[in-house]
C-alpha positions as CSV (number, residue, x, y, z in Angstrom):
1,X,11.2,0.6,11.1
2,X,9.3,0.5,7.9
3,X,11.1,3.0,5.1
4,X,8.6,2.9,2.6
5,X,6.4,0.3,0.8
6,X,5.8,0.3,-2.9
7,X,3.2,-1.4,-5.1
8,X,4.6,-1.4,-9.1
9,X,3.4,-2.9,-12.1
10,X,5.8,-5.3,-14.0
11,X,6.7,-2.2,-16.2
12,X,7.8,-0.2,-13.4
13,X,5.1,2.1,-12.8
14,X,4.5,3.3,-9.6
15,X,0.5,2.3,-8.6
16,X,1.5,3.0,-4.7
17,X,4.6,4.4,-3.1
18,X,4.5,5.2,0.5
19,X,7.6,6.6,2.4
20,X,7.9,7.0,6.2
21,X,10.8,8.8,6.2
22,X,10.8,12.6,4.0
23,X,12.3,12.0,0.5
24,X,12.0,14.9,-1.8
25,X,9.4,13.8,-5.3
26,X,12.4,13.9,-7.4
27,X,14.3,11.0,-4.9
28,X,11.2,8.9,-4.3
29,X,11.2,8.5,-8.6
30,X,15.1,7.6,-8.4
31,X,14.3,5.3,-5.6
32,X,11.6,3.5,-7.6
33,X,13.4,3.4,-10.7
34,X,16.2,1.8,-8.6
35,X,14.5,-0.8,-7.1
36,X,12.2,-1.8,-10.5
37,X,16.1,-2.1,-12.4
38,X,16.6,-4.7,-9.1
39,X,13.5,-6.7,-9.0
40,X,13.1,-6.9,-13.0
41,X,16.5,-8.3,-13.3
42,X,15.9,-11.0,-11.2
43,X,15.0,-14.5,-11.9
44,X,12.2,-15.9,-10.1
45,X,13.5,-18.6,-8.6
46,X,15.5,-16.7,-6.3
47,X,14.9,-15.4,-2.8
48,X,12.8,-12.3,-2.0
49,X,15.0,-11.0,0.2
50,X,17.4,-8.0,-1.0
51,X,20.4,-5.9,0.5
52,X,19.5,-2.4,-0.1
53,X,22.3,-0.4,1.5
54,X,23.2,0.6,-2.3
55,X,19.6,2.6,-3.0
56,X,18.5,3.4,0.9
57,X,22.1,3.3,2.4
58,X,23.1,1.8,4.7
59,X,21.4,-0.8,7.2
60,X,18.4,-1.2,4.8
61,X,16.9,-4.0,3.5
62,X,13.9,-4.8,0.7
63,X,11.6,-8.0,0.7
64,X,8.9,-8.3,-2.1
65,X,6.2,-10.5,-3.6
66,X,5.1,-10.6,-7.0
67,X,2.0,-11.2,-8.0
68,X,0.8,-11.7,-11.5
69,X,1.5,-8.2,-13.3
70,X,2.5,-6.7,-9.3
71,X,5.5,-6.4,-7.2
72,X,4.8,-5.7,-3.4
73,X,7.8,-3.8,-1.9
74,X,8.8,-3.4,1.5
75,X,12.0,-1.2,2.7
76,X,12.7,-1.9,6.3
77,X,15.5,-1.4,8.6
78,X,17.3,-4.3,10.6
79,X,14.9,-3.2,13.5
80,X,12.1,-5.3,11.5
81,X,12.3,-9.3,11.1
82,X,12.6,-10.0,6.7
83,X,10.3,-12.9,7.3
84,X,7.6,-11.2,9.2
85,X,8.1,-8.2,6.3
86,X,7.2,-11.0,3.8
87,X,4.2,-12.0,6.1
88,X,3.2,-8.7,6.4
89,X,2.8,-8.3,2.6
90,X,1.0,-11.5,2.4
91,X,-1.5,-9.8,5.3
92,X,-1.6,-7.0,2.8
93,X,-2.4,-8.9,-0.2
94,X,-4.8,-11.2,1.3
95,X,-6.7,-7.9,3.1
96,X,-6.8,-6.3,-1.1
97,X,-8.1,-9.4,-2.3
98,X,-10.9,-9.9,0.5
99,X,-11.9,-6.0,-0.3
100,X,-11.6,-5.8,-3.5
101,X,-12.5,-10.0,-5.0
102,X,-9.0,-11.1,-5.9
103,X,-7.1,-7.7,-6.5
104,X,-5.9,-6.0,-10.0
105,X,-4.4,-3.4,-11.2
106,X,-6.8,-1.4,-12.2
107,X,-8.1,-1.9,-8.6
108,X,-5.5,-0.3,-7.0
109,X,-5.7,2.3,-10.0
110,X,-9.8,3.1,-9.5
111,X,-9.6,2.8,-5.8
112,X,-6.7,4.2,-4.6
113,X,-8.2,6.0,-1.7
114,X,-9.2,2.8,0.2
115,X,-5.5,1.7,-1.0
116,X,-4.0,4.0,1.4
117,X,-6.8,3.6,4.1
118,X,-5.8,-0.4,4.0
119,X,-2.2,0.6,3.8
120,X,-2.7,2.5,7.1
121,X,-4.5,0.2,9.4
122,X,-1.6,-2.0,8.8
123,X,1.2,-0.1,8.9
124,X,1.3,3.8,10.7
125,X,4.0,5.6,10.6
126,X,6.7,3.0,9.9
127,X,6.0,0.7,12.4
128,X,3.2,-2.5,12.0
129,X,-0.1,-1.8,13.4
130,X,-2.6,-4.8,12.9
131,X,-1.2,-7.8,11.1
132,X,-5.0,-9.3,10.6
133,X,-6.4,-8.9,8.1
134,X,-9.9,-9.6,9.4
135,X,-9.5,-6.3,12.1
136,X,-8.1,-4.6,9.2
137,X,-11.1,-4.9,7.0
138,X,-13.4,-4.3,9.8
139,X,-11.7,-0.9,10.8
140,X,-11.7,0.2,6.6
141,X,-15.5,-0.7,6.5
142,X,-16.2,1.7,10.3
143,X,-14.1,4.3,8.1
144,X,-15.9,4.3,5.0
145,X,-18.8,4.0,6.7
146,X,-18.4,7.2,8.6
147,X,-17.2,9.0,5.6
148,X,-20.6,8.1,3.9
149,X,-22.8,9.7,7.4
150,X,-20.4,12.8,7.0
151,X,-20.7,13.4,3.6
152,X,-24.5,13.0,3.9
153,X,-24.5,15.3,6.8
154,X,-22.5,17.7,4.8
155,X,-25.0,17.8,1.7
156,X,-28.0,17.9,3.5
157,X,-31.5,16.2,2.9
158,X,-32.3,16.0,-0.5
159,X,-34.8,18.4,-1.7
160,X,-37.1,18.1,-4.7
161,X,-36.8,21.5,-7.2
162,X,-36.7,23.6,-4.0
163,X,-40.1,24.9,-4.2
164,X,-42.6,24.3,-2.0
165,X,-47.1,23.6,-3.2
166,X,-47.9,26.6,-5.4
């Protein structure tokens, strides 16, 4: 099972944190603190791949990916393969850059709705969903789309001053 995935700038702020299993507020900022004092430590030629037992306890593991000024996170269990973890972020990177033309920061910062949307056709509840990233973008763009028909169907036809011929 997934345990939570985590998007963080290379100063260690949060820009997504997603956990599948409850952690109070006040634990899911320890946890990210933790695991940005791991990652920022670490030289880059080294694997990806990172015992966690120390920050999740026991039986946990991390894989991540970084990306110009972003680290990817994934917390798994050793239900869940590390290489198809790293694949799996690689689906999710490659899914942000086709929505959003080669993802930033401030993309995830300005859009962090369709984010979490993205986030959730791959990934519900812990355990992978869709790993293509071509169903995935299909299913956010049905969603949207029916957010935009409800939200017109919740405002109504527009109406000019609301009088009507004098």
């Amino acid at each position: 099972m997934i345990r939570a995935v985590m998007v963080m700038n290379t100063q260690g702020k949060a820009r997504l944190a997603k956990f599948y299993d409850f952690q109070p507020v006040e634990k899911q900022q320890e946890l990210i603190r933790s695991i940005f004092g791991v990652l920022c430590g670490r030289p880059e030629n080294v694997s990806s791949f990172i015992e966690s037992d120390a920050i999740f306890g026991p039986d946990t593991r991390l894989v991540y990916k970084h990306y110009a000024t972003l680290y990817f996170v994934f917390v798994f269990d050793s239900s869940e393969n590390e290489l198809a973890m790293l694949d799996l972020i690689q689906v999710f990177v490659e899914t942000l850059d086709k929505c959003f033309k080669n993802v930033c920061e401030l993309d995830i910062v300005f859009n962090f709705n369709k984010m979490h949307t993205i986030l959730d056709e791959i990934v519900l509840g812990g355990q992978v969903s869709e790993t293509s990233s071509d169903q995935v973008i299909k299913a956010v763009d049905e969603i949207i789309k029916m957010e935009r028909s409800s939200n017109s169907l919740t405002l109504g036809p527009k109406t000019g001053s609301g009088r009507q011929g004098r």
